[in-house]
N, C-alpha and C positions, 0 to 999 in steps of 0.2 A: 426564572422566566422574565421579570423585573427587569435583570441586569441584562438579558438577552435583548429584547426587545429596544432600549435602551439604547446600546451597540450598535442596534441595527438603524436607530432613527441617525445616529454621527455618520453611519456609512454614506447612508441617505443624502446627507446635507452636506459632506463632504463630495460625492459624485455630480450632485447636482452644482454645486460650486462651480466644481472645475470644469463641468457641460457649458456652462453661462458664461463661464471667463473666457472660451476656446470660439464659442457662438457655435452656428449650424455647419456641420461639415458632412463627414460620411464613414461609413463604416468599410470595411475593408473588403475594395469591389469584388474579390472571387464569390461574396455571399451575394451578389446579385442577381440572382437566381428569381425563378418568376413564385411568388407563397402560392401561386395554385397549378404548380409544376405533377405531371402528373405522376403518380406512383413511380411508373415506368424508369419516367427520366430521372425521378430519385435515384435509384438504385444502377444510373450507369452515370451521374457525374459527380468529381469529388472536386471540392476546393483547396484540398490542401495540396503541398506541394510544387506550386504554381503562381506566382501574382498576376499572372495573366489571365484570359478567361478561365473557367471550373472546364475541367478535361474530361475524358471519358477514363473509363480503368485503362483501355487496349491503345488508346493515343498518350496517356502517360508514359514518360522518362524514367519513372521509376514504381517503384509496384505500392500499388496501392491496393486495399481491399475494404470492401462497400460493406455495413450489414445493414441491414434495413432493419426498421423497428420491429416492424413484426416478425422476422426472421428471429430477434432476439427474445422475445416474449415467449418462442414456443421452447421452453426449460422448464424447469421445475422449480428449480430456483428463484427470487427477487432477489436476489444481488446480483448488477452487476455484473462485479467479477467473476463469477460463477456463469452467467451470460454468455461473457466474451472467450472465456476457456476453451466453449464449448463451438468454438464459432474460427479463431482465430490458434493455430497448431503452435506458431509460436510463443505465444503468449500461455503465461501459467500463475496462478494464485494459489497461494496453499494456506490452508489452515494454520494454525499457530497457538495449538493449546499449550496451557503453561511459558507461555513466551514474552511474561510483564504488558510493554504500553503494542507490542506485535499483535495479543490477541485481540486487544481494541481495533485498528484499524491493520485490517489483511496487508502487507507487503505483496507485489506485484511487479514479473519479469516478461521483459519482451527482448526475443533471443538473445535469451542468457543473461542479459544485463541485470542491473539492480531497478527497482521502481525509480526511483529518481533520475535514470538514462533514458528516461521519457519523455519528452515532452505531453502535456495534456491539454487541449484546449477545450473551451465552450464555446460554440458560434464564432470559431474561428479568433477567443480570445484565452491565453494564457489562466489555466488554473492556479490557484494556488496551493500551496502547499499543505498537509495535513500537520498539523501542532505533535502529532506521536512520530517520535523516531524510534523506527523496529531496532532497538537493539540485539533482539534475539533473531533474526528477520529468517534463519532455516540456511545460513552459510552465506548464499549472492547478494542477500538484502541485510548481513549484518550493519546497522548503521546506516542502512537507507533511511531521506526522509521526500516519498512523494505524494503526489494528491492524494485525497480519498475518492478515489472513484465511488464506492458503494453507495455512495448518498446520491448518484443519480440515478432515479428510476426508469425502467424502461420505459414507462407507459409515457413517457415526457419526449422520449425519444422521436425524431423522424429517423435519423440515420447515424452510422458511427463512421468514422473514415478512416481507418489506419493508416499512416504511412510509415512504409518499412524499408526506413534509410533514414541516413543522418542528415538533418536539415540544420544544423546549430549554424548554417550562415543566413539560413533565410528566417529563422525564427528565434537565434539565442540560446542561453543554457538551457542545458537538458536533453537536447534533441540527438544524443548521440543514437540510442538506438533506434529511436523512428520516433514520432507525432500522432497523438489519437485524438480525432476531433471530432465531440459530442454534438452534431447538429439538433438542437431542440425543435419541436412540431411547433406550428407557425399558419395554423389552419385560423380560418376566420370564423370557423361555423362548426356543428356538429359535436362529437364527444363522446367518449366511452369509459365507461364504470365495469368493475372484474374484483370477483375476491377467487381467491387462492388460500388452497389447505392442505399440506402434505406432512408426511412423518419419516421417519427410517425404518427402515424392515422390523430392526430392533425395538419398535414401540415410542422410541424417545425422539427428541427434537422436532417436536411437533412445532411447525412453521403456519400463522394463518396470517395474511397479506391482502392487505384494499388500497384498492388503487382507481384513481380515477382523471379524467383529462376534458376540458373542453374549453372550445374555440368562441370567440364570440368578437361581433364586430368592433371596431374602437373608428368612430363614424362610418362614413363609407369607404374610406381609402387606408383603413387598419384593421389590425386584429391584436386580440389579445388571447395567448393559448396559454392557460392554468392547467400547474397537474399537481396531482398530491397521493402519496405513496403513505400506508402506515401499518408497519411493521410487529408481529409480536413472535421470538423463536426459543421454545426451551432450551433448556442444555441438552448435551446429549452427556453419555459416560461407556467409555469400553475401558472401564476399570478392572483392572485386578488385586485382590486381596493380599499387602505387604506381606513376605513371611513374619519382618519382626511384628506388624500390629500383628499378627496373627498370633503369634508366641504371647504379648501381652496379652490377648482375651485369655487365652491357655490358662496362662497364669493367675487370670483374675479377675486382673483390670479389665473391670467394666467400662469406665468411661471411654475406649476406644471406638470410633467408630468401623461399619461394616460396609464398605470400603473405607479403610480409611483417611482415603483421597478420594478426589474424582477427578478421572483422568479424561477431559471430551473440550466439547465446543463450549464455549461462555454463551450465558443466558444473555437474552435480546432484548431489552423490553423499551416500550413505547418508542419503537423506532419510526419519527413521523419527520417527510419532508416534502417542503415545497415549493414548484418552479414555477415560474411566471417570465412568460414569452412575449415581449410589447414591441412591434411594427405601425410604424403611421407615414403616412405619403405626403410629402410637404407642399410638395406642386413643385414642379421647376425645377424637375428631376434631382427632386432631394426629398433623403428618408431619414422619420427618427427612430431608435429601435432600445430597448433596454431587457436585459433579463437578469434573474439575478433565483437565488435561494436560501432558503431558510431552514435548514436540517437539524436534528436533535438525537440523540439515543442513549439510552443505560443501558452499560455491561458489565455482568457480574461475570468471572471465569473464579480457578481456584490454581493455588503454589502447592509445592509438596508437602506431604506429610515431616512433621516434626517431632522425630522419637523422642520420647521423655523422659530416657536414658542417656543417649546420647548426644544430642544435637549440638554443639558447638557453640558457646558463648553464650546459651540459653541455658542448656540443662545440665552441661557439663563441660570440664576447658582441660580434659584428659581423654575424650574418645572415648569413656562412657565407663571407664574404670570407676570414677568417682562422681557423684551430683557435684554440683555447680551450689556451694550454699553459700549464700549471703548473709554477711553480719554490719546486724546495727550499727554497733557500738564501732567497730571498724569503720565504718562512714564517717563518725563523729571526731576520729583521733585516737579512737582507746584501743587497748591490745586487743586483735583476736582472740573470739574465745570459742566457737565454733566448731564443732568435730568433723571429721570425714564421714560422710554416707556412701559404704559401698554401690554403686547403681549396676556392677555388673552380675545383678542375677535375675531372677525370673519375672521377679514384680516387685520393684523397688519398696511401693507404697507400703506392704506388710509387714516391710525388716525391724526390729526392732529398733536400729537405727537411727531409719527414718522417722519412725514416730517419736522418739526423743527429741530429734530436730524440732516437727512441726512442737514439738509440747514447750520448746525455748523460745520466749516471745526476743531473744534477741538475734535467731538463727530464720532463715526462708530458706525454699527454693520454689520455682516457677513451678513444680507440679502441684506448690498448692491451687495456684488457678488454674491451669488448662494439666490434671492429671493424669490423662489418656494421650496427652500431648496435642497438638493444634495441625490444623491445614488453614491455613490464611486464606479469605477469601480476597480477591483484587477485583475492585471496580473503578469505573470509568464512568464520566458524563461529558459525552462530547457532542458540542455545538458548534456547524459551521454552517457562514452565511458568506453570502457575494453577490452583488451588485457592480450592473455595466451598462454605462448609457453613450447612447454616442450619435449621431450623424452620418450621413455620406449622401454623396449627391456629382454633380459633375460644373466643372467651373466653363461658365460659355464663352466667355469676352475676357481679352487683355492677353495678358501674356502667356499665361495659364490655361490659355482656352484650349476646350476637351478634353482638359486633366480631370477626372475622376479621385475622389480623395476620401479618406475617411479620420476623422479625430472624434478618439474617445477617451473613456477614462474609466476606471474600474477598481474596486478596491474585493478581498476579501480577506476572512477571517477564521480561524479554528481555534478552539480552545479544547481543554483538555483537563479536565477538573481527575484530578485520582482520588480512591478512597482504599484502605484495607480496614475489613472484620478480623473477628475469630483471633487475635494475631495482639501481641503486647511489643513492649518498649523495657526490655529485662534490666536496660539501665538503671530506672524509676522503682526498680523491687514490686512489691505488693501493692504499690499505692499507682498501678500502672492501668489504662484504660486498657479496651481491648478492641475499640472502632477508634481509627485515626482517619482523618483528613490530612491527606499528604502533600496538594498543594496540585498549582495548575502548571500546564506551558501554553502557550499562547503564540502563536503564528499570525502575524497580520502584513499584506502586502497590498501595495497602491501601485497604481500605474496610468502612466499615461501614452495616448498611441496616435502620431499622425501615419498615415500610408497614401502614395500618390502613385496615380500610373497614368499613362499615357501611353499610345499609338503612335509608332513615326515611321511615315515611309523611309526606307534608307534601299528602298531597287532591290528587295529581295521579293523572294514569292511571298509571303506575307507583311506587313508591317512588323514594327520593332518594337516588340513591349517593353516599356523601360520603366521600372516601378521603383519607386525609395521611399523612404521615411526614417523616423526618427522616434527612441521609445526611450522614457525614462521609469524606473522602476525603485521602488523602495521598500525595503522587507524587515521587518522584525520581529524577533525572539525572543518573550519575555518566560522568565521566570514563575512563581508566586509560592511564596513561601506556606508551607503546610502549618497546621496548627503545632504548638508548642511542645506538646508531648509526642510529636511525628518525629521527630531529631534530636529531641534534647538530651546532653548527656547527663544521665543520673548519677544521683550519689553514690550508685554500686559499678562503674563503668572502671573504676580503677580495681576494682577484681574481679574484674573480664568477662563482666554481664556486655552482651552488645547494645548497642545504642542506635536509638531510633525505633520506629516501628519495625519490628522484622518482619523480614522478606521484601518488604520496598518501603527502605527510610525513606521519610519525609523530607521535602528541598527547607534546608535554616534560611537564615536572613543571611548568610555570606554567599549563597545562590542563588538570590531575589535580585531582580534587575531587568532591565530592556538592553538589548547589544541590538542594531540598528547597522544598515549596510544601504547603500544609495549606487545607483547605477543609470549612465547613459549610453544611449547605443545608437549608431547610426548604419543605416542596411543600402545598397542598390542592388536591382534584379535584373537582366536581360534574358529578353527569349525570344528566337524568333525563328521562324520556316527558311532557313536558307533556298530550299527548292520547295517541292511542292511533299516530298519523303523522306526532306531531313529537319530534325527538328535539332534544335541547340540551347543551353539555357548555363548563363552562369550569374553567382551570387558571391557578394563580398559583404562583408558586415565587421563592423568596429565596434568594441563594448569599451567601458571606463568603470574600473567599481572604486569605491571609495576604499574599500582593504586593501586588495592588493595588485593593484593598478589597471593594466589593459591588457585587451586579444583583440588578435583578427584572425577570423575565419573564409573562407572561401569553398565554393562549390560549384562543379563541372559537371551538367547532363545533357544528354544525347539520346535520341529514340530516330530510327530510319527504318523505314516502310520498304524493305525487299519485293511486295509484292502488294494485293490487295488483306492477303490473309495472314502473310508474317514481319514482321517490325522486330527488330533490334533495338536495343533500352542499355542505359549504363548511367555511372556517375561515380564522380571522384570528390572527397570529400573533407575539410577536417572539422574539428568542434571540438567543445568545450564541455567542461560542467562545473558552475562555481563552488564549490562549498558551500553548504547550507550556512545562516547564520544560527541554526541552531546545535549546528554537529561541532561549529567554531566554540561553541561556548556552556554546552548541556554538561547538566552532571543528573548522574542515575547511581543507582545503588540495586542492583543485580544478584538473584542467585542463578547458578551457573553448575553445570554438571563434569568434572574435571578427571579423568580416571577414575570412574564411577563415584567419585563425591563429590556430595554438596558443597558447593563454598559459596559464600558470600564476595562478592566485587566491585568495586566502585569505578564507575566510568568518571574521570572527570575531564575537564577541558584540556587540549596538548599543551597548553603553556602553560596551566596550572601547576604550582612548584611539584606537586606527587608525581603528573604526569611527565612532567620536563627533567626530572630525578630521573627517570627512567627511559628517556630518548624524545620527548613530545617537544613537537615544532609547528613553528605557525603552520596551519594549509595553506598548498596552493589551489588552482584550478588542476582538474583533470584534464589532459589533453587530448584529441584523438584524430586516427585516422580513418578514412574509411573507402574501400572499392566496392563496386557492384557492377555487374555485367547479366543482364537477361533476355530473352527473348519471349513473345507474344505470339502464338498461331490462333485465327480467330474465323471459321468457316461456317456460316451457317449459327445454329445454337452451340456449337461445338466452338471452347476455349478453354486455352493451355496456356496457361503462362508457369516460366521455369526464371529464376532469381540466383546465382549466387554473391554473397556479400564474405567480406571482409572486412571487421572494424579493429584497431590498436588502439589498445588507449593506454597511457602511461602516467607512470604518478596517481592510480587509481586509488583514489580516497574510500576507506572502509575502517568499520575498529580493527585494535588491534584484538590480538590474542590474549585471555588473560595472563599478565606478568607478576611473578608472586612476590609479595614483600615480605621480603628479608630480616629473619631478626639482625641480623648485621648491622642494618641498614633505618633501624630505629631511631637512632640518636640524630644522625644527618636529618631524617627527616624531620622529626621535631626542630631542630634548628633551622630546617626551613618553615616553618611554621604550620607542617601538618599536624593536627590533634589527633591522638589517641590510633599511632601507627599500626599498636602490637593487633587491634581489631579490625584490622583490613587483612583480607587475606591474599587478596589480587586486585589490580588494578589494570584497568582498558582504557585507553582514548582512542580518538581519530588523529587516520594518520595518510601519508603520502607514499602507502608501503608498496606497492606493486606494479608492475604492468604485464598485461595482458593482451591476448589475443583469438577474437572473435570469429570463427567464421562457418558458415553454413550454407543451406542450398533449402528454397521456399519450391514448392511444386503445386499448383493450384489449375485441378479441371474442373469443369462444370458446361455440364449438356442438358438440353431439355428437347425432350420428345413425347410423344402423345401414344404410348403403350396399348391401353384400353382406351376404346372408346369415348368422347363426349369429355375428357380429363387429360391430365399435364402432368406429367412426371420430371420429375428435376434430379440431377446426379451433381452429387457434388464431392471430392477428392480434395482434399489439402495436407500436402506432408513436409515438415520440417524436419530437415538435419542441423543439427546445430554443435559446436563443437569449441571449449574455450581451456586457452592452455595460458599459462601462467610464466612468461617468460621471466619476471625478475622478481623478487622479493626480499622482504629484510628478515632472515631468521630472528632476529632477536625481538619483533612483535609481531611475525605473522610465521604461526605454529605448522608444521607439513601436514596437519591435519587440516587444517585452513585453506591449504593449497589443496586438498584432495577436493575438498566439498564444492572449490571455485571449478576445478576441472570435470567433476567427475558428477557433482550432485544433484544433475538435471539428465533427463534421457537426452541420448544424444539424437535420439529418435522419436518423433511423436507425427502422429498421424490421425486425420477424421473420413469418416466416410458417409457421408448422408443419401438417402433418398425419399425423396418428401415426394408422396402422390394428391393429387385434389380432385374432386368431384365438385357436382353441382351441391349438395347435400353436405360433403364428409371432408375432409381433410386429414392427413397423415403423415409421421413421417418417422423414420427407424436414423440413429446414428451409430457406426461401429468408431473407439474412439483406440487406438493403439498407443503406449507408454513403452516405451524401451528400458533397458536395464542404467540402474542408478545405484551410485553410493550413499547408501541406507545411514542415515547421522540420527539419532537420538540425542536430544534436547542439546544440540550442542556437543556432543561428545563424540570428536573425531577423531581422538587421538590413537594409535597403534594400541590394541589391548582393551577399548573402549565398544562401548552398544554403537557396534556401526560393521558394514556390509554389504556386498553388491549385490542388491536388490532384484528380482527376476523382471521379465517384463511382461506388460499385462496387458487383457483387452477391457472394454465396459461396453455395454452396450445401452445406449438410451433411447427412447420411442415416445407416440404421442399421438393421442387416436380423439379426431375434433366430429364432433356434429354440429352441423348449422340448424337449429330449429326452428329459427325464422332467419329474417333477414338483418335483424337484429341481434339475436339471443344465438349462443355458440357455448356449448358446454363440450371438456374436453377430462380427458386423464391420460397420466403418462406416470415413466417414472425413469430416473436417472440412475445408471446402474442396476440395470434391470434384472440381472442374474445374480447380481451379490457378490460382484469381483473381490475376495478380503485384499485389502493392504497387506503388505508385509508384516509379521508378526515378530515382534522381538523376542528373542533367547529368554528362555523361563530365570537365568540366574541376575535378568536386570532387572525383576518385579521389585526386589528389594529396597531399590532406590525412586525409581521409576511408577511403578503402581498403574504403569500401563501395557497393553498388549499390542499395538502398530508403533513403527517407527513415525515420528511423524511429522518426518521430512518428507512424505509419498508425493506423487506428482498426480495422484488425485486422490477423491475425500475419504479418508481411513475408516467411516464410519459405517459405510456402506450401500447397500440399496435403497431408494427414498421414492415412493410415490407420494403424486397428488392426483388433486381434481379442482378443476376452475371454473369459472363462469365468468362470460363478459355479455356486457350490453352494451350497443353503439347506436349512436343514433345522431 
């Protein structure tokens, strides 16, 4: 906490620097929005998408979807993610048990895309990045690395904004699949405190949640709105009992445990974070504003079971024909002297054998310590903070006069501290710990932001919005080296003990470092009412990165009013998306599920000589294109809007496949100075391997009418087709199983159906949620003859029944999955490896039914 706090006083003094050097300017006019705007008008104007005034949904060019905070609050869930699923058709977050730094922060798609085809803003600024890249990410997000959403909480929330289309000319990387902008509450006065407690059908994963919000004056022409969310959520476990640990209880061995994994959600613990919303009125039509946050959480999940017969480089280096024993005197120089211990029969420990071994103080093997054999437990502590302060106002006099402007500056950070239990380092023999600190990564990124717009008559039906600016950006990726016995290779590594912590070696000092990337950009925007029912808007933007050089992007939209009730919408588009600097430069050490076995795998960097032996090349940028064409019908409470899009993107960055290393292939590499080849069994980088093609059709109604008396009933319809085909690829690091999971492993079809009723008294609301048929992937394992399958398609049904008790006090219960839809069950003959019962790639939660009950007080 020291070092957190610490960090956050540099961010501090670094934001404010650059506020003081820039002087008083203003924040980027679409948020000029009035803080005591009423409900109402929340929930019909968005800023994104536009540098011009904040639009409505039904006068926008391109589609946009509002959710209002409280619309998001009624789930069961505090995450987030979990939230927006339930809110938004195309968007999907899935769980990610046993999926290494994946199960720490969820990966996240918006049609189709990987989470990093996102852009994500806060108050209309640029998130940063999360410090974990999903390398396991469920197939779209292998090797994603995008924000963490999860760490903002609803109760912080006024509104969310999606926009669903590629904006990477008007906002930069990322934005190929659309822009999610987290508008924070901005109230001056008032406030509201709610705790939350729910479970799963099954008993487990008991989630309880306090959250609380309030507004208060910052003199008379500010406010300041605090919120703070904190979090505690069990594990949960839909484990199944291995055959083989099963066969070892049979046998004897005791020491196994019963399951002897556990196969669910990772435990939650002290998940506490907190936003702070600051608005002040300068006079002279100029505003100051900063928000910023300070999140924290520990995650314990668990890796697979490790048979103590066979395991690989741990317990044996024949498949389980023979233990794996270590000799002294062989470390030191002297002949082996060491017998063979058969390990293939029922319980090794009893053989006569064996205990000859244990009885030779110059022979081991690893089942002296963990006899039952081990399931590694992997934990995580991760802390991210962000801070943004800035200006905006309107310049009166000179040249500039009525130009509106905003300059700010912002910095944020994620860290990523790793830890594994339960779990050794077989290199080191006996004298091996069995808790490792494995070392951090770290994400920090600055920035700075002018934006200018102006009005100019030019003799159309409206004036000419003409808006530019200019953004430079700085991002990097550090490294930190895990403690010493996380990596080190022991004195038994040359008789093919593995080395490091297993299940996720620790980063040595040859992948400790900062790699650092710097970028400028310059943007212009037009828009303007040609008549009075055609609207036009186009955008040009230029970036400079210091790797590897420049883009320009451009964007064409259009919206024309046929009538009062229906309007025509389009846009034509391309974009980008850089390379992370951390995808350029990360190494991980991975287990990986490969034609039903376990292997171990090392990601390293594409130029790194292992990965460049085997095809690795610098990255470029992603490239893309993108069409859209919609229409709007809007009569009364009655509106329809229909979207189809079409995105390309080529040269699409993702890992590869794992590529096996070769005994062949030993000697070369050592000469290129990789160590201790014969103990790798595969190897992945990032790579420039494919291009693709996106496209799908949004369908979104919503009617409100007055059924029963004295109350308001609301309908609301959202259905995504969505559909991503894989036009080019490199077989030689991207496997046809890779390609199935890109094409196939999302519904091509998802659908919500809501109808929320309110009273004076009561409030309500039922959602039907429909999932279409998907290709079912286990942990990774797509390959032909692999735990995978076309998946059937599913309903869920969630609900949510409120009483007002006062005007204050509002107690509710509901429950997500209300019938207890199962997930897909995997084939009884994968328990063996697997120790779980859902695939758990589902496109929604494999674990099942989950109520709660809440309570809020507002006041």
């Amino acid at each position: 906490m020291k070092t957190s706090i610490s960090m956050i006083a540099k961010q501090v003094r670094f934001v404010l620097a650059a506020s003081a050097a820039v002087g008083l300017a203003s924040i980027n006019p679409t948020f000029a929005q009035e803080v005591n705007a009423s409900a109402a008008d929340v929930e019909k104007i968005a800023v994104v998408g536009s540098r011009g005034a904040p639009r409505s949904v039904q006068d926008s060019p391109v589609p946009i979807d509002i959710i209002g905070g409280e619309e998001l609050n009624k789930a069961g869930s505090a995450d987030m993610l979990d939230l927006l699923v339930g809110a938004i058709p195309s968007f999907s977050a899935r769980l990610q048990p046993i999926s290494d730094a994946a199960t720490l922060i969820r990966p996240v798609n918006l049609r189709g895309l990987p989470s990093d085809s996102t852009l994500v803003l806060v108050n209309g600024k640029r998130r940063h990045r999360a410090s974990v890249i999903a390398f396991q990410g469920g197939g779209v997000n292998d090797g994603a690395q995008g924000p963490d959403i999860s760490v903002i909480p609803s109760i912080a929330i006024k509104q969310v904004e999606v926009l669903r289309d590629g904006a990477a000319a008007q906002y930069g990387s990322d934005a190929i699949a659309g822009v999610m902008n987290f508008v924070l509450k901005d109230a001056a006065e008032g406030g509201s405190f709610e705790v939350k407690h729910g479970e799963y059908y099954e008993g487990d994963g008991g989630t309880t949640t306090y959250a609380g919000n309030l507004g208060l004056p910052l003199s008379k022409d500010g406010f300041a709105n605090l919120s703070f969310q904190l979090k505690n959520a069990d594990a949960t476990s839909r484990s199944v009992q291995r055959p083989d640990a099963a066969g070892l209880i049979t046998a004897g061995n005791t020491a196994v445990g019963n399951p002897a994994q556990i196969w669910g959600n990772p435990e939650i613990k002290d998940d506490i974070t907190l936003f702070g919303n600051v608005g002040l009125d300068l006079g002279d039509d100029k505003e100051f504003y900063m928000f910023g946050n300070y999140s924290e959480r520990d995650v314990v999940g668990g890796f697979y079971y490790r048979n103590p017969h066979n395991r690989g480089s741990v317990y044996s280096a024949d498949g389980g024909e023979t233990l794996l024993i270590g000799d002294v005197g062989q470390s030191q120089g002297l002949a082996r002297t060491c017998a063979e211990v058969p390990a293939n029969v029922p319980n090794v420990l009893v053989t006569d054998e064996y205990q000859a071994m244990v009885a030779d103080p110059n022979c081991f093997a690893m089942n002296q310590i963990f006899p039952g054999g081990y399931t590694p437990a992997f934990g995580g502590n991760i802390v991210d903070t962000s801070l943004a302060i800035g200006t905006k106002g309107e310049i009166k006099e000179g040249v500039l006069a009525d130009v509106t402007y905003d300059l700010s500056g912002s910095v944020g950070r994620s860290e990523s501290s790793f830890n594994l239990k339960n779990t050794l380092n077989p290199s080191l023999g006996l004298a091996t710990p069995t808790e490792f600190d494995t070392g951090k990564y770290i994400q920090l990124e600055k920035m700075f932001n002018l934006d200018l717009v102006k009005s100019v008559e030019a003799g159309l039906a409206e004036p000419l919005t003409v808006a530019g600016g200019l953004e430079w950006r700085e991002e990097s990726f550090e490294i930190i080296a895990g403690e010493e016995s996380s990596w080190k290779a022991g004195a038994y590594a040359d008789q093919g003990f593995n080395i490091g912590s297993h299940g996720f070696k620790g980063f040595g000092p040859e992948s400790a470092g900062v790699d650092t990337r710097r970028s400028v950009a310059a943007y212009v925007d037009l828009e303007a009412y040609f008549t009075d029912d055609f609207l036009m808007g186009a955008a040009l933007r230029y970036e400079n990165f210091t790797t590897f050089g420049n883009t320009t992007n451009y964007k064409l939209t259009f919206q024309y009013s046929l009538s009062d009730e229906i309007s025509l919408r389009g846009s034509t588009s391309t974009g980008f998306r850089a390379p992370t600097v951390g995808q350029a430069n990360v190494v991980n050490t991975q287990t990986s599920i490969v034609g039903g076995d376990l292997i171990q795998s090392f990601l390293a960097p594409p130029t790194d000589p292992l990965s460049a032996f085997y095809g690795g090349k610098e990255l470029t940028p992603e490239d893309s294109t993108s069409y859209a064409l919609g229409g709007v019908y809007q009569l009364g409470d009655l509106f329809v809007s229909v979207d189809y899009y079409n995105i390309e993107v080529k040269d699409r960055i993702a890992q590869s496949s794992q590529i096996s290393v070769e005994a062949d292939d030993y000697e070369q590499l050592r000469a290129l100075g990789v160590r201790n080849p014969e103990l790798i069994s595969a190897v992945t980088y990032f790579a420039n391997d494919f291009d693709t093609t996106t496209q799908g059709v949004d369908v979104v109604v919503s009617y409100k009418a007055e059924i029963f008396d004295s109350s308001d009933t609301n309908f609301n319809l959202a259905y995504n087709w969505n559909k991503t085909a894989v036009d080019k690829f490199n077989p030689d690091t991207t496997s046809l199983g890779k390609v199935r999971r890109l094409e196939e492993g999302q519904p091509d079809h998802r659908a919500t159906f809501t109808v929320a009723q309110s009273w004076d008294n009561a409030s309500a609301f039922i959602r039907a949620n429909y999932f279409g048929e998907y290709f079912a992937v286990h942990a990774d394992d797509a390959e032909a003859g692999g735990w995978n399958e076309m998946a059937d398609s599913a309903f869920t049904i969630d609900a949510e029944v409120s009483y007002f008790v006062t005007d204050q006090i509002t107690v509710s219960a509901g429950a997500t999955n209300l019938f207890d839809q199962k997930a897909q069950k995997l084939s009884p003959d994968s328990y063996a490896v697997v120790g779980g019962e859902y695939y758990e790639s589902g496109p929604f939660d494999y674990n099942g039914g989950f109520y709660y009950v809440k309570a809020s007080y507002s006041f």
